[in-house]
N, C-alpha and C positions, 0 to 999 in steps of 0.2 A: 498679493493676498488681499481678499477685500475686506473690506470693513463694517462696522454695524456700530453704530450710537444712539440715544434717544435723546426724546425732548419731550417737553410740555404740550399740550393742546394750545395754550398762548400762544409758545414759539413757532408751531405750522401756521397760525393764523396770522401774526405778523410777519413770517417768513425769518424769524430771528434763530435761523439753525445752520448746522455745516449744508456745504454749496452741495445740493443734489442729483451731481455728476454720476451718470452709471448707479443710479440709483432707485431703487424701490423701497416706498410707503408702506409700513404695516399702521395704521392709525387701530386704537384700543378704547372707547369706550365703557360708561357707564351704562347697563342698559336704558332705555329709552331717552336717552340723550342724542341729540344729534348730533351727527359728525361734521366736525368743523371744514372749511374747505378752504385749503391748503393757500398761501398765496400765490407758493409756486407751482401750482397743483401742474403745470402743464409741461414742467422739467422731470418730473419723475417716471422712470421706465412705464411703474405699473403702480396701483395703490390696491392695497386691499384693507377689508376693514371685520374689527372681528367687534364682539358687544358682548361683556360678562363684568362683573363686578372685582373690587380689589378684596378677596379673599383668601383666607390660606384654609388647609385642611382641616384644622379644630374648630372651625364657625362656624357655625348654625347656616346653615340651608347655603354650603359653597356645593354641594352633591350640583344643584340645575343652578345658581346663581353665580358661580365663578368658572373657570375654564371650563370647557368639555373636554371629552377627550376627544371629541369630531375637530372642533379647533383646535387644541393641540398636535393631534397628527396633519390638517392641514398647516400650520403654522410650520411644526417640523418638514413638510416638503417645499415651505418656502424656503424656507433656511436651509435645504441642501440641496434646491437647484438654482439660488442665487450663490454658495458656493461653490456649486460645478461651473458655472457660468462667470463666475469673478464679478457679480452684479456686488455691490455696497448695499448695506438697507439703513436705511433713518425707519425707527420707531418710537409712536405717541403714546404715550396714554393720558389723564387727567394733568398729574403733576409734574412726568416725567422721571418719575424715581420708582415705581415699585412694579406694575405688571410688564413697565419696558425696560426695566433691569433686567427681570428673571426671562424677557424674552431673548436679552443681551449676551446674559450671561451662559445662558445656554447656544447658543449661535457661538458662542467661545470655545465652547466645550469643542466644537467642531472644526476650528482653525480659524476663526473670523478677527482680524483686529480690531477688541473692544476699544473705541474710543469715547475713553471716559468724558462726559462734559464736568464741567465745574458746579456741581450737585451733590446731595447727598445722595448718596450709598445705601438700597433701602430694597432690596429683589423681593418679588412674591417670590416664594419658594416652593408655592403650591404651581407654578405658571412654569417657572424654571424644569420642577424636578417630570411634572408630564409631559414637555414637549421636550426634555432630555431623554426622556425611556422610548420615544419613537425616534429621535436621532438615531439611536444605540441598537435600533434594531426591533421596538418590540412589536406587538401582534398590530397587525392595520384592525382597522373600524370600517366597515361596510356600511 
């Protein structure tokens, strides 16, 4: 079964995360922040990188500031061709707690073994719950 856990934007940059075996990078930024580059950027399958803010559904301007649903559905087919394939994913965001929870925790929903890190417990639920409704089947985005 493969696996999925997150980290900090620190931890990719000094490399201080689980060992990147059979593994693919979702790094999460803030918009116009730059994405950090990995130390071990050159052990990971593949990296992809998505840019939206840590919002949930009742905040002011998450409609264009927090997830899409264009990244949400791509996000959801990372996460179910790194499951068809048994790839692992390590996922970033800022802190490490809250848009790569809800990316976690939804990759769970799926059969993925969440490896918790030693962190708080913190999911965007807005992050979680639309890239759950494209797991689960719902309408694609053109």
């Amino acid at each position: 079964m493969p696996w999925i856990t997150r980290c900090s934007l620190n931890d990719i940059q000094s490399g201080s995360h689980i060992n990147p075996d059979n593994c693919i990078l979702i790094q999460i930024v803030d918009i116009c922040i730059e994405f950090p580059k990995p130390r071990y950027e050159h052990l990971f399958n593949q990296i992809y990188r998505f840019e939206f803010m840590d919002l949930e559904l009742d905040d002011k301007d998450s409609d264009f500031l927090g997830i899409s649903e264009v990244q949400a559905l791509e996000i959801a087919n990372i996460l179910s061709n790194a499951y068809l394939t048994s790839t692992n994913i390590l996922v970033h965001c800022i802190a490490g707690v809250c848009r790569s929870g809800g990316v976690c925790e939804a990759a769970e929903s799926i059969g993925f073994e969440y490896i918790l890190p030693d962190k708080i417990i913190s999911p965007n639920l807005m992050v979680k719950s639309k890239i759950t409704k494209y797991l689960r089947g719902g309408d694609e985005i053109y």
